[in-house]
TORVEXMI-447822 format. One line per field, with one value per residue: residue number from 1; residue in three letters; x, y, z of N, C-alpha, C in turn. Coordinates in nm, 3 decimals, decimal comma. Layout:
pos <- NUM/...
code <- ala/...
n.px <- X/...
n.py <- Y/...
n.pz <- Z/...
ca.px <- X/...
ca.py <- Y/...
ca.pz <- Z/...
c.px <- X/...
c.py <- Y/...
c.pz <- Z/...
REM end
This chain:
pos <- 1/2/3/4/5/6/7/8/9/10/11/12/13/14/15/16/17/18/19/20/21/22/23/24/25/26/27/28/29/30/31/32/33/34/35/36/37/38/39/40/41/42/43/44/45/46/47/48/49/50/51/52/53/54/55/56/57/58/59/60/61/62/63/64/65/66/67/68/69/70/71/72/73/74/75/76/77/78/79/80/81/82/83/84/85/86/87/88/89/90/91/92/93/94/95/96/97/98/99/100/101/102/103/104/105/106/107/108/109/110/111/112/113/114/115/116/117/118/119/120/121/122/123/124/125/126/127/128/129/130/131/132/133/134/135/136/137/138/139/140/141/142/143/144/145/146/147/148/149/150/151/152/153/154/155/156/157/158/159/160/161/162/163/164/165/166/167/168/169/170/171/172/173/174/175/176/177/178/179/180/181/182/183/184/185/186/187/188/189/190/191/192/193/194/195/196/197/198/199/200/201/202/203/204/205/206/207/208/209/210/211/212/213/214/215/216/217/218/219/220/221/222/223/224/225/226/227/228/229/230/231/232/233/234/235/236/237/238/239/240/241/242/243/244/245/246/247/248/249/250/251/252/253/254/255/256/257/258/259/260/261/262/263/264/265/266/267/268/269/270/271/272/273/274/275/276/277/278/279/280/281/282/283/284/285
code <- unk/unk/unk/unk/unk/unk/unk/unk/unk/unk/unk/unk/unk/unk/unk/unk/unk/unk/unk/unk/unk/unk/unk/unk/unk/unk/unk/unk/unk/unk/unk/unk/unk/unk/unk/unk/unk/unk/unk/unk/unk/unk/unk/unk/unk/unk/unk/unk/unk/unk/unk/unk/unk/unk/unk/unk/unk/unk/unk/unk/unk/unk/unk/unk/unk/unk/unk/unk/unk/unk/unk/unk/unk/unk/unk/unk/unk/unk/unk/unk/unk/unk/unk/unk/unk/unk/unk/unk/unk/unk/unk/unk/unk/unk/unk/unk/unk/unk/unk/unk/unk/unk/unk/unk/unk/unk/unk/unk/unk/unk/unk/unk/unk/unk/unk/unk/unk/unk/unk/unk/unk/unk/unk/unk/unk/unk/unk/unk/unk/unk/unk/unk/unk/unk/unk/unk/unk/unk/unk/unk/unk/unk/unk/unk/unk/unk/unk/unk/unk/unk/unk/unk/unk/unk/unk/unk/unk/unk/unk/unk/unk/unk/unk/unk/unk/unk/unk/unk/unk/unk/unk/unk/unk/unk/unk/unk/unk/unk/unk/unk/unk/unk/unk/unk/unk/unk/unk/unk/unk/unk/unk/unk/unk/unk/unk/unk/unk/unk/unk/unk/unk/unk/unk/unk/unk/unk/unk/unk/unk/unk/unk/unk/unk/unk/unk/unk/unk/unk/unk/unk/unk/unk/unk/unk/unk/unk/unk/unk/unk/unk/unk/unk/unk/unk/unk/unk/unk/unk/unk/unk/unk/unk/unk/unk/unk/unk/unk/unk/unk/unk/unk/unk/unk/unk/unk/unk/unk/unk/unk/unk/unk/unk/unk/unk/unk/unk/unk/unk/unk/unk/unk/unk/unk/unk/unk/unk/unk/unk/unk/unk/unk/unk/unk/unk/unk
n.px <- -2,477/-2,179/-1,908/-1,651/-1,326/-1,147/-0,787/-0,462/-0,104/0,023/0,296/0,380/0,670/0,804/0,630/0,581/0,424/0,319/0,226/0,018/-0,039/-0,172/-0,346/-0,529/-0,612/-0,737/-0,955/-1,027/-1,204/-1,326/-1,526/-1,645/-1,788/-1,635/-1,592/-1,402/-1,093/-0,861/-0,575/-0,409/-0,162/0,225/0,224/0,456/0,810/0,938/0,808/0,838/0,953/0,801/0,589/0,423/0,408/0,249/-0,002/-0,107/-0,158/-0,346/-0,550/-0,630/-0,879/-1,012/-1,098/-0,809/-0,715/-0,479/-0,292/0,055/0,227/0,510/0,721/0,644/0,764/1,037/1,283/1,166/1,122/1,052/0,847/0,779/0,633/0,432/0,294/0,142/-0,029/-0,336/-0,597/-0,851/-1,170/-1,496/-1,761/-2,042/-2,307/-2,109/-1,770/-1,440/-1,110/-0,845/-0,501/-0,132/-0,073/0,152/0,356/0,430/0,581/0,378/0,272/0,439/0,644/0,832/1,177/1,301/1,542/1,573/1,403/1,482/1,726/1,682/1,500/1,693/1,846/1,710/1,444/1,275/1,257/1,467/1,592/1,431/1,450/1,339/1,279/1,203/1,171/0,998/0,773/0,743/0,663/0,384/0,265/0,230/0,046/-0,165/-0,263/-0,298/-0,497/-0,687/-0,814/-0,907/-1,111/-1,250/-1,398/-1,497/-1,807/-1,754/-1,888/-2,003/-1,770/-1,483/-1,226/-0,899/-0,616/-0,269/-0,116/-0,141/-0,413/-0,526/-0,467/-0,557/-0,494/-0,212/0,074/0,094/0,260/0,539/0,784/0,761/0,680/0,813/0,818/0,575/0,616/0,626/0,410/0,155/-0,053/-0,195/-0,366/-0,482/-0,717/-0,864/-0,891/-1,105/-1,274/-1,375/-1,478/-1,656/-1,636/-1,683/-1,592/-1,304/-1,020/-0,743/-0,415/-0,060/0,032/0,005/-0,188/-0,490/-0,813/-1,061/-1,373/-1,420/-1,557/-1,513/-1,565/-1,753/-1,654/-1,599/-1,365/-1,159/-0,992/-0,795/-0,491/-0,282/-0,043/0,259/0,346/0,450/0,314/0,023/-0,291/-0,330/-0,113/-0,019/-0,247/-0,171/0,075/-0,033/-0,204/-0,033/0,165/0,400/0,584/0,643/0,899/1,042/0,821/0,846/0,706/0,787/0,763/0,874/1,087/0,894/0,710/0,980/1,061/0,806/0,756/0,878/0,789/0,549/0,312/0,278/0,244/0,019/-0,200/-0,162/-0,221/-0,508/-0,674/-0,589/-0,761/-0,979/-0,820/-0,726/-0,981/-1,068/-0,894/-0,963/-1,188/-1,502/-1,690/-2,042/-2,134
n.py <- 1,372/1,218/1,055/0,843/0,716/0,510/0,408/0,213/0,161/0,278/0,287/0,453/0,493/0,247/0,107/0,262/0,475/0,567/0,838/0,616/0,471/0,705/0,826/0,606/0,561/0,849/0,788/0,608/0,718/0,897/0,752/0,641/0,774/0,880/1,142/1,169/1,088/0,919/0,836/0,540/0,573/0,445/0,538/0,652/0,609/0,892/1,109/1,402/1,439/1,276/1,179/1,444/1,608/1,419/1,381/1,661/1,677/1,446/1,598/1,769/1,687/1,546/1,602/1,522/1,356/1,242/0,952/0,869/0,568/0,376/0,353/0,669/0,782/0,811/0,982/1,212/1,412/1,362/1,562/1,634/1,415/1,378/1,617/1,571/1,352/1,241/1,366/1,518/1,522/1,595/1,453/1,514/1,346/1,136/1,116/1,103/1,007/1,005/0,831/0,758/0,540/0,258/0,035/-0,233/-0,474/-0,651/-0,872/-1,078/-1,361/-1,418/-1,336/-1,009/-0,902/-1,013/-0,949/-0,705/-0,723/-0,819/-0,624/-0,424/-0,525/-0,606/-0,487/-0,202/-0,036/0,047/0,202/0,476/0,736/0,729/0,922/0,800/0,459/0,199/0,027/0,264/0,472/0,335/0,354/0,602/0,728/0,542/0,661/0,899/0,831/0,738/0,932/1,089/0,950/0,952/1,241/1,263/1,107/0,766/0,616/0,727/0,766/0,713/0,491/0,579/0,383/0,325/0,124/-0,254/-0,388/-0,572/-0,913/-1,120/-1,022/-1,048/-1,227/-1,577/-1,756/-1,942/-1,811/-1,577/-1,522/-1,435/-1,184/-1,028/-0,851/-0,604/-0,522/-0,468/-0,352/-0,540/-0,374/-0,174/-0,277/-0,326/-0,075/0,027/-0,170/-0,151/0,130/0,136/0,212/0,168/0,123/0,039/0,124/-0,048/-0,103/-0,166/-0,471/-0,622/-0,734/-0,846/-0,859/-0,808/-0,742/-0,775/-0,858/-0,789/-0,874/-0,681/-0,465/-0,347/-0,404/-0,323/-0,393/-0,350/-0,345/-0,257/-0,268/-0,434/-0,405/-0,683/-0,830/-0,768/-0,855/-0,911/-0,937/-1,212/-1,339/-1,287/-1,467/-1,678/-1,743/-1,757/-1,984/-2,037/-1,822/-1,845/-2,078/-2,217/-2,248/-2,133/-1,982/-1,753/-1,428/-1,226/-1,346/-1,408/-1,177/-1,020/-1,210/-1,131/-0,843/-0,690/-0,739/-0,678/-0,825/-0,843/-0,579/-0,466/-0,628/-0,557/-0,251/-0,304/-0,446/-0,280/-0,069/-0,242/-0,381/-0,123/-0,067/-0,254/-0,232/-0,045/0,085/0,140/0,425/0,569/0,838
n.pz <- -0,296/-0,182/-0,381/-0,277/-0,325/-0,186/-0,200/-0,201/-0,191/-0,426/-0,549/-0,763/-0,879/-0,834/-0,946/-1,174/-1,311/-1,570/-1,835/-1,942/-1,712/-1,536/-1,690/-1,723/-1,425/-1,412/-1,580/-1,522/-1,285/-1,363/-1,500/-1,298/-1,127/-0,884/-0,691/-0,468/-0,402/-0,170/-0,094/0,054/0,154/0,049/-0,167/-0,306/-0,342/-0,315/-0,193/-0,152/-0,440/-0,596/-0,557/-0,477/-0,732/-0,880/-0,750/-0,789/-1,052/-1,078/-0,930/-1,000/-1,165/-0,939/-0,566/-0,384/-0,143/0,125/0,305/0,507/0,419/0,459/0,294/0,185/0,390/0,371/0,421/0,488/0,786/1,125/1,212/0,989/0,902/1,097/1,061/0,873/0,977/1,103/0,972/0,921/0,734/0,600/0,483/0,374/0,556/0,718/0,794/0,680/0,887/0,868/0,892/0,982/1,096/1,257/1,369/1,615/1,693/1,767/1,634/1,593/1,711/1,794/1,952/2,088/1,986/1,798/1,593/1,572/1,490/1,226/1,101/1,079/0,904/0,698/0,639/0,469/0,617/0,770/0,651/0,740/0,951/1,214/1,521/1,818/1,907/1,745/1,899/2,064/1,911/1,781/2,062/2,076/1,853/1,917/2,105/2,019/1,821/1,974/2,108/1,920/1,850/2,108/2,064/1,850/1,598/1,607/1,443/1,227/1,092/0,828/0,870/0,699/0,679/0,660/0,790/0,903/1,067/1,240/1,326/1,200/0,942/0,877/0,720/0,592/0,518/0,532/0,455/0,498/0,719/0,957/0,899/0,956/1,222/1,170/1,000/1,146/1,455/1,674/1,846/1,729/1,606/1,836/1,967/1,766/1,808/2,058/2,049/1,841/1,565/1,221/0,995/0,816/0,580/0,456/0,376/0,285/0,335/0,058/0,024/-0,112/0,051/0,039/0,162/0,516/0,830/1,111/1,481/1,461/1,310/0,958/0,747/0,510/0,236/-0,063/-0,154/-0,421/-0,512/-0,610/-0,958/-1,052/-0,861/-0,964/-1,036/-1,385/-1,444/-1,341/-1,442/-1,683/-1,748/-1,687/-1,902/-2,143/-2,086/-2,280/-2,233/-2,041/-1,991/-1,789/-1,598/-1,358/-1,034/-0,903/-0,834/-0,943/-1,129/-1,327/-1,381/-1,514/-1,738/-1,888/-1,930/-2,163/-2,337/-2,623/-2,642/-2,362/-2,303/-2,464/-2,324/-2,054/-2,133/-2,188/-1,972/-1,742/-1,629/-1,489/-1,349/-1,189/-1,107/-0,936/-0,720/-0,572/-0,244/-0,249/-0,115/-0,093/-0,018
ca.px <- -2,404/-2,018/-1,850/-1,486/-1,239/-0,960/-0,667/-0,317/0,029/0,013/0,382/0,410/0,779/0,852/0,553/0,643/0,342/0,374/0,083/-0,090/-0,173/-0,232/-0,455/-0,628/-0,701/-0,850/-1,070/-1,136/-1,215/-1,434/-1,652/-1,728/-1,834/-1,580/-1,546/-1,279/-0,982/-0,801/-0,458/-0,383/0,014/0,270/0,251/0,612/0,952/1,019/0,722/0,805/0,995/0,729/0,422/0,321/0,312/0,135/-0,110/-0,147/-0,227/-0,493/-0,635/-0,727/-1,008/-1,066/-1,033/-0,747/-0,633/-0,382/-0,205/0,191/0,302/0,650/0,736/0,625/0,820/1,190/1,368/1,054/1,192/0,901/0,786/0,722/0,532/0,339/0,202/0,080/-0,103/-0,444/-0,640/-1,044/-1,239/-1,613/-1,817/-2,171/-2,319/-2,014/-1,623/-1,266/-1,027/-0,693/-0,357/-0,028/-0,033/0,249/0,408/0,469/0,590/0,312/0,227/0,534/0,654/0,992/1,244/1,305/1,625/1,565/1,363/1,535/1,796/1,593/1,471/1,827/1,923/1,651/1,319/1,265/1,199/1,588/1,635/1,403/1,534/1,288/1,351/1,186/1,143/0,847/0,658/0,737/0,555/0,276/0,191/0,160/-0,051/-0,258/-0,298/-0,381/-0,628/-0,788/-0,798/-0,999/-1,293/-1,340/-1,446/-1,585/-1,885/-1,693/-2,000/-1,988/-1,629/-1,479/-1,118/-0,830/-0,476/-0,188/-0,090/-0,280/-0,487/-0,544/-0,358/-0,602/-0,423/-0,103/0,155/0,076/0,377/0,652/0,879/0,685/0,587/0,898/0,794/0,484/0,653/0,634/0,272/0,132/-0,068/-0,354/-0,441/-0,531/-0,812/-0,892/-0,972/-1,163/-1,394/-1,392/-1,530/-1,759/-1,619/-1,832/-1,532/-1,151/-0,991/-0,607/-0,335/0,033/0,044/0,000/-0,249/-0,664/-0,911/-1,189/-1,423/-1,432/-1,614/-1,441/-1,620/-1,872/-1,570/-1,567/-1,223/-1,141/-0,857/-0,768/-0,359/-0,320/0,093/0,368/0,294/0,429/0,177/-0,057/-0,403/-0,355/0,024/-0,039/-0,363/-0,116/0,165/-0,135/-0,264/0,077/0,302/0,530/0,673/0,718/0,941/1,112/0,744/0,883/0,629/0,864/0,691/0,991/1,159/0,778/0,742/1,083/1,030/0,698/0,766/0,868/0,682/0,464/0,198/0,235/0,185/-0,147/-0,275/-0,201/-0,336/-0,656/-0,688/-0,538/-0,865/-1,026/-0,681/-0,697/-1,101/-1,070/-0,819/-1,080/-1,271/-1,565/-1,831/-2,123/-2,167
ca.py <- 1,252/1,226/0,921/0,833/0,610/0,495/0,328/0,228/0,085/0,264/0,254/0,477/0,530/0,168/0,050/0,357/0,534/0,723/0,871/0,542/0,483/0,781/0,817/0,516/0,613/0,943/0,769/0,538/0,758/0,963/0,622/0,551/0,908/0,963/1,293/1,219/0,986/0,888/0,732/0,497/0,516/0,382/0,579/0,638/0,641/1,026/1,227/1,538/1,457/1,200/1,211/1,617/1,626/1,386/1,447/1,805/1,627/1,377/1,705/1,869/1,611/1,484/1,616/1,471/1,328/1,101/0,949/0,828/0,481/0,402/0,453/0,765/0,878/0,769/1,148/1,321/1,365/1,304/1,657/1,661/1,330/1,432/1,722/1,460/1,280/1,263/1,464/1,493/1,533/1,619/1,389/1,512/1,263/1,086/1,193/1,040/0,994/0,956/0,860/0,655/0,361/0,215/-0,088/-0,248/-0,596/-0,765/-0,969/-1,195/-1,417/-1,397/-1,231/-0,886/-0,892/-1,059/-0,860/-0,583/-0,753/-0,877/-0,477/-0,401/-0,573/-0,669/-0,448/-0,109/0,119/0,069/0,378/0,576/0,829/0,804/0,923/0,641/0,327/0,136/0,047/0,391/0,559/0,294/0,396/0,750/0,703/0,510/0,740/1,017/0,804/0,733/1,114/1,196/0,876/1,017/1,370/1,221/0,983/0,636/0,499/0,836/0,755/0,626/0,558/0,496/0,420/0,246/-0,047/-0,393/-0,356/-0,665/-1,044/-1,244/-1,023/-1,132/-1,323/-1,672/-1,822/-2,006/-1,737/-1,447/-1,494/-1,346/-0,976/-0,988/-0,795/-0,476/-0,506/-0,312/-0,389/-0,545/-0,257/-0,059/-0,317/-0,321/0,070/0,018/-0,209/-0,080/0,273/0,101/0,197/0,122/0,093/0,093/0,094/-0,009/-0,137/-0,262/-0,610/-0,648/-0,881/-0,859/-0,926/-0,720/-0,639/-0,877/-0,796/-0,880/-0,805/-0,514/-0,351/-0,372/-0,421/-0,314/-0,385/-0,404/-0,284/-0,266/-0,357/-0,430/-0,481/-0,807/-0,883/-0,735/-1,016/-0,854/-0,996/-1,318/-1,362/-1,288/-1,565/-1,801/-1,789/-1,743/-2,057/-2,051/-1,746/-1,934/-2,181/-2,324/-2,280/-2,058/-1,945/-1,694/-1,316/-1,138/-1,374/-1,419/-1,022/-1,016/-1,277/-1,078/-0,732/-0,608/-0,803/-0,656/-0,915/-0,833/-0,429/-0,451/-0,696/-0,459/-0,172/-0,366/-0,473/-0,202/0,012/-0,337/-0,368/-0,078/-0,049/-0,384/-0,205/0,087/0,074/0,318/0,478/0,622/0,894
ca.pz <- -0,256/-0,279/-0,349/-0,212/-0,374/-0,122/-0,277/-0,141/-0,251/-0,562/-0,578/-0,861/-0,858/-0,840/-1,069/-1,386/-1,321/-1,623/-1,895/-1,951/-1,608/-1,468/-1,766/-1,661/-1,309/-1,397/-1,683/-1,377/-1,147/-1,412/-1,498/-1,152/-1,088/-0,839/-0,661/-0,359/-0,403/-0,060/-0,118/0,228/0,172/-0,017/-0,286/-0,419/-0,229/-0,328/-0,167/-0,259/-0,603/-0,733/-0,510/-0,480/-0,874/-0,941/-0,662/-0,837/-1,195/-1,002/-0,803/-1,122/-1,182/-0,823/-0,438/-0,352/0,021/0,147/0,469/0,450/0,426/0,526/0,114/0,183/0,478/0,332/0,369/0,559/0,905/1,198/1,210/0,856/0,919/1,224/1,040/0,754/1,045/1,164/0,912/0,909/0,614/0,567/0,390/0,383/0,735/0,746/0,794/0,684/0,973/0,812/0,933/0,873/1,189/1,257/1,422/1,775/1,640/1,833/1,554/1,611/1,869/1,775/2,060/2,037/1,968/1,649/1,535/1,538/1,364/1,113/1,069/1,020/0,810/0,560/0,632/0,370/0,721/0,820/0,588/0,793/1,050/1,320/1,651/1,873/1,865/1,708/1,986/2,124/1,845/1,766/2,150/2,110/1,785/1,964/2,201/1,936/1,776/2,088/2,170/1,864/1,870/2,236/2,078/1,702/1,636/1,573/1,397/1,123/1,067/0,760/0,838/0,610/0,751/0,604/0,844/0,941/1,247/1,304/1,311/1,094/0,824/0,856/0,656/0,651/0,426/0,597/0,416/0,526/0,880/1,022/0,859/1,034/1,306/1,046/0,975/1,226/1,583/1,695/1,925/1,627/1,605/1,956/2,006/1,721/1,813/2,168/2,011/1,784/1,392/1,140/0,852/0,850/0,466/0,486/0,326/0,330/0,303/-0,085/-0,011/-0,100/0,146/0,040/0,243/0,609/0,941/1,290/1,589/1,391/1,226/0,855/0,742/0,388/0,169/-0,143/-0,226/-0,566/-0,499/-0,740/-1,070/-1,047/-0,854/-1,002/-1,158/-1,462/-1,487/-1,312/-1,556/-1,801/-1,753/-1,699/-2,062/-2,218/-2,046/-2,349/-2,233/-1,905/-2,023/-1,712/-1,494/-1,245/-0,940/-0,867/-0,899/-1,019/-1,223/-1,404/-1,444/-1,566/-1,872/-1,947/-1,884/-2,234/-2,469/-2,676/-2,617/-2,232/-2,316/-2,496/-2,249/-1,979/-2,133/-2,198/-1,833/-1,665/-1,579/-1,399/-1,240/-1,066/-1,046/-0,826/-0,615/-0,507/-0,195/-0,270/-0,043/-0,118/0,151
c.px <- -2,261/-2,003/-1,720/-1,436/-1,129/-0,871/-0,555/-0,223/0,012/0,144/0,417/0,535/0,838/0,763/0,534/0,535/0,328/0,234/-0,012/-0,159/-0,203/-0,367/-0,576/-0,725/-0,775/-0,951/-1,124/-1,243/-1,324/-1,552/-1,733/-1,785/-1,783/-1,533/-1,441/-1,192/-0,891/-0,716/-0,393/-0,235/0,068/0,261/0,345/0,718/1,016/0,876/0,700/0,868/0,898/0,586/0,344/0,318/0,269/0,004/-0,159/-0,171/-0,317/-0,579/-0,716/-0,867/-1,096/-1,036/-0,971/-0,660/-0,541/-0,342/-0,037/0,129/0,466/0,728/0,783/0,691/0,975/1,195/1,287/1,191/1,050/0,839/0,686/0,627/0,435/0,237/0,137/0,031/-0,213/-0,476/-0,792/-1,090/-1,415/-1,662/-1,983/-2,188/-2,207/-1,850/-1,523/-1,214/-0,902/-0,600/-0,329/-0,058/0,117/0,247/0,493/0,539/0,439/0,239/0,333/0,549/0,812/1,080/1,242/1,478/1,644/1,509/1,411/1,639/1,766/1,550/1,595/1,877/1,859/1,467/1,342/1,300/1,357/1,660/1,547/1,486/1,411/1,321/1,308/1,143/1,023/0,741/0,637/0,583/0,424/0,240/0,105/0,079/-0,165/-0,336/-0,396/-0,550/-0,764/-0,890/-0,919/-1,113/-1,287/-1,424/-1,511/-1,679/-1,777/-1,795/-2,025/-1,868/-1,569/-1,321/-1,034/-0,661/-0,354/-0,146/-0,164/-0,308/-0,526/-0,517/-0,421/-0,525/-0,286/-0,066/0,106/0,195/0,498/0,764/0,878/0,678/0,685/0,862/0,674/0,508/0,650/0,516/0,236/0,101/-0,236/-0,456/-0,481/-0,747/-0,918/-0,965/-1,071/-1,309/-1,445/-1,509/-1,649/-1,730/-1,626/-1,694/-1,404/-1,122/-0,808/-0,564/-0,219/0,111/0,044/-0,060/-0,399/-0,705/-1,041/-1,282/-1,456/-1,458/-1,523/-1,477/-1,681/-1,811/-1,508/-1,457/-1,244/-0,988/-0,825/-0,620/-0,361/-0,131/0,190/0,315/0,322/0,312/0,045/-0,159/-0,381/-0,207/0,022/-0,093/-0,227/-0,022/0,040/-0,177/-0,150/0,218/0,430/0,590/0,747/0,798/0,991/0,952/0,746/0,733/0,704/0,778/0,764/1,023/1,006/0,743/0,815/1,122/0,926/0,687/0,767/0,831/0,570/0,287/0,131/0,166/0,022/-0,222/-0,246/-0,252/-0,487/-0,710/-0,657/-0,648/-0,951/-0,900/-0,735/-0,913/-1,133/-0,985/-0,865/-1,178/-1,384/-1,714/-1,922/-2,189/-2,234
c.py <- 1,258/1,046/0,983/0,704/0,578/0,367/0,296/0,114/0,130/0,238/0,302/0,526/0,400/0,072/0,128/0,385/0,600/0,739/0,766/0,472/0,552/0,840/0,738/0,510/0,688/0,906/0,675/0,583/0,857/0,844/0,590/0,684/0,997/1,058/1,293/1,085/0,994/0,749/0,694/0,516/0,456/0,421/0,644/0,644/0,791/1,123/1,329/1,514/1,368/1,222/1,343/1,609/1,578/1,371/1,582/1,776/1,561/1,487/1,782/1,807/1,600/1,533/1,495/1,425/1,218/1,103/0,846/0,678/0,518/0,437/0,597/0,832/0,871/0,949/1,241/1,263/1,392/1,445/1,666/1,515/1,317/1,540/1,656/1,388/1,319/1,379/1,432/1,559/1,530/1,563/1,366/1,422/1,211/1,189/1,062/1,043/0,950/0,964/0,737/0,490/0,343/0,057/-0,147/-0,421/-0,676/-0,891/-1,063/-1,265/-1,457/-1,279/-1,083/-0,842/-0,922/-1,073/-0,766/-0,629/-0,757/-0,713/-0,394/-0,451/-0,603/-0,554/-0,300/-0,017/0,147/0,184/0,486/0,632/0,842/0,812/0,864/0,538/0,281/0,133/0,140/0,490/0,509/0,357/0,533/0,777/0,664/0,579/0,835/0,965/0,755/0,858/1,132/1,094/0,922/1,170/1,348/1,115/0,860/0,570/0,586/0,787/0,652/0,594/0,477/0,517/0,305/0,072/-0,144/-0,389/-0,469/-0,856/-1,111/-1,170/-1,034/-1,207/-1,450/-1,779/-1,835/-1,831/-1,587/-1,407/-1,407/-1,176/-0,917/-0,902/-0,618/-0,484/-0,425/-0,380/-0,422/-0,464/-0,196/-0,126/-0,295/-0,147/0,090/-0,061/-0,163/0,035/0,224/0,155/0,127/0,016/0,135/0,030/0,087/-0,083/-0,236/-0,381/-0,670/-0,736/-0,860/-0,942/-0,885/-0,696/-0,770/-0,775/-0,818/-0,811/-0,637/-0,445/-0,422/-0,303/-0,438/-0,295/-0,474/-0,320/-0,285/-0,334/-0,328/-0,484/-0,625/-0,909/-0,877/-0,876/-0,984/-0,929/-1,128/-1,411/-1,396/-1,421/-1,703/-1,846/-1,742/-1,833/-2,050/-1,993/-1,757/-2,023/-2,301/-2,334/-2,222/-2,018/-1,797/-1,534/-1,231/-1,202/-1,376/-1,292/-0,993/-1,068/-1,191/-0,911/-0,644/-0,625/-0,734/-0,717/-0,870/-0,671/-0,447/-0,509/-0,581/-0,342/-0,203/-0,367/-0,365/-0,104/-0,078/-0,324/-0,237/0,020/-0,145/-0,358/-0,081/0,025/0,206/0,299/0,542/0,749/1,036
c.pz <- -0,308/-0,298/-0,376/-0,282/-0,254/-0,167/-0,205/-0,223/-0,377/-0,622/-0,710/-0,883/-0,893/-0,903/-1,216/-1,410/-1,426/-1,707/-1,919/-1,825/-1,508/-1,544/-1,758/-1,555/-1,317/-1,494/-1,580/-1,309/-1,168/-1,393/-1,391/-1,093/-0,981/-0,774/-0,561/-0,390/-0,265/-0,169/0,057/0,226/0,072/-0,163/-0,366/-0,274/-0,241/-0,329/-0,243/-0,418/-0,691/-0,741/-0,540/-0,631/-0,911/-0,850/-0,722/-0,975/-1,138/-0,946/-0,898/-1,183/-1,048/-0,712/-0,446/-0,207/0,036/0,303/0,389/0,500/0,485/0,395/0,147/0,300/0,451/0,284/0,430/0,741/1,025/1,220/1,128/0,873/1,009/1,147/0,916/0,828/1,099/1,097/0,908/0,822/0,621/0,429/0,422/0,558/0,792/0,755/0,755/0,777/0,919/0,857/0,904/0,971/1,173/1,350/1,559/1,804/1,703/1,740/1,502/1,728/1,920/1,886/1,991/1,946/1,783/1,544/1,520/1,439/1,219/1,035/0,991/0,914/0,668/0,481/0,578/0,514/0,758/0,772/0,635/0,920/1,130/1,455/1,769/1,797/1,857/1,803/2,060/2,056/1,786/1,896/2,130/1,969/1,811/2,067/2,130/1,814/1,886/2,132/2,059/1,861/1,978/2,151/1,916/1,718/1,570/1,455/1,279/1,038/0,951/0,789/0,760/0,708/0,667/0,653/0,863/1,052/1,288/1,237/1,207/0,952/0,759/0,760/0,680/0,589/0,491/0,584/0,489/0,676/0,929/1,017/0,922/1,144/1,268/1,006/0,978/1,394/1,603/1,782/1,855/1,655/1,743/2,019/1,888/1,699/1,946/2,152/1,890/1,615/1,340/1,028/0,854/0,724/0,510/0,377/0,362/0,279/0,188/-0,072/-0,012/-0,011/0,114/0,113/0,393/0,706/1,078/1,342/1,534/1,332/1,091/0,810/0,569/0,348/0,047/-0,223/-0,376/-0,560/-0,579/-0,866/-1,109/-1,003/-0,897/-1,105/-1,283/-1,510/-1,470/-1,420/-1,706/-1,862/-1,743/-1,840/-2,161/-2,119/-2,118/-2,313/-2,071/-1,891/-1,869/-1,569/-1,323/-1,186/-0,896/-0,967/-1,007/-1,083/-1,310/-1,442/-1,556/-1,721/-1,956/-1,988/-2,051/-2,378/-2,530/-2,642/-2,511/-2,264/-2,373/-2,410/-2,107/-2,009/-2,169/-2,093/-1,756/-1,538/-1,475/-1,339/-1,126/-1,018/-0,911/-0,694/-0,525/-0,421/-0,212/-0,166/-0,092/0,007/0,107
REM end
């Protein structure tokens, strides 16, 4: 029997991944017994300068697989991300199906126009270099994931992909809704229940859902995010208001107060190993 971990948003680049919690993960990843780790995306903004080595320190304990986020494609140019797409994995009865998804706005209702603006001007991907346009290349994704449930069992299939496949996971915060257009597409969902998959692990959104059904397709997700967000920080400002003085809600400025406190350090390395055990979907296959 193997078991599979899949993870996403580890964001170790812009959460300071450094020896105590990569130490953590692999004492994680021993405890739980472990043997394949799938990362959905989003795991640093410098691929090759942050990601491949520490993918090659994680690999020495654990097979190691992954699919990009958009993180992860800042400086890849679409070749180099094409050939990081759609990868299949052998898992005893079952298989992995891994790839990145992408985005067709349809999870707005907002013109087009202003969306794109909005992309321009405010959304992380505006520093990518790809050579069509969004709903160009959600199509032909969709195409290629179509292509391989015609010739795989759907109902074997574990897959992990970076974007949101479908609307109920959406933004729901006045502030937020606009970005929904950057999600991903609800066609993801749609050839998915069409084809009958059993289990789709994603990401993204920095937001837990853990494990929900829609129309026979169990929908897993649990990001692990920014350490701001992270329960483990939240938790933290909860049972230490003093160091909240003015009561802020605000993620960053509440990080920011906590961040190099002593108090806060031991309490995250205490917590740290639930932190990111709670952020593991695991199979038993």
């Amino acid at each position: 029997m193997t078991k599979l971990a899949v993870m996403s948003d580890l964001h170790i680049d812009l959460n300071h991944f450094d020896s105590l919690e990569q130490q953590s993960l692999l004492k994680t990843l021993k405890e739980q017994g472990i043997d394949h780790l799938h990362l959905a995306g989003d795991i640093s903004n410098h691929h090759k300068e942050i990601s491949l080595p520490f993918f090659e320190q994680v690999s020495k304990q654990v097979k190691l697989t992954y699919n990009l986020g958009n993180h992860d494609m800042l400086n890849l140019s679409d070749s180099e991300i094409e050939a990081l797409d759609f990868q299949i994995y052998n898992l005893g009865e079952r298989q992995l199906l891994a790839f990145h998804g992408w985005y067709d706005y349809s999870f707005s209702d907002e013109p087009l126009d202003k969306i794109r603006k909005r992309k321009k001007n405010f959304w992380f991907d505006r520093r990518l270099k790809r050579i069509d346009d969004d709903p160009m290349i959600t199509n032909q994704i969709l195409d290629k994931l179509e292509n391989r449930l015609k010739l795989l069992d759907p109902q074997k299939l574990i897959i992990a992909m970076h974007f949101v496949p479908h609307q109920d996971f959406t933004m729901t915060h006045e502030r937020f809704i606009p970005f929904n257009a950057f999600l991903g597409s609800q066609k993801f969902h749609q050839l998915f229940a069409q084809y009958g998959v059993r289990d789709v692990v994603f990401g993204h959104a920095h937001r837990s859902y853990g494990d929900l059904t829609i129309d026979g397709v169990r929908y897993h997700s649990r990001p692990l995010g920014y350490i701001r967000e992270w329960d483990l920080s939240i938790n933290f400002v909860a049972e230490h208001p003093e160091l909240n003085p003015s009561g802020t809600w605000n993620l960053s400025k509440r990080y920011n107060l906590i961040k190099n406190t002593p108090e806060y350090q031991a309490y995250k390395e205490a917590h740290l190993q639930s932190e990111l055990l709670n952020s593991m979907t695991i199979f038993k296959v």
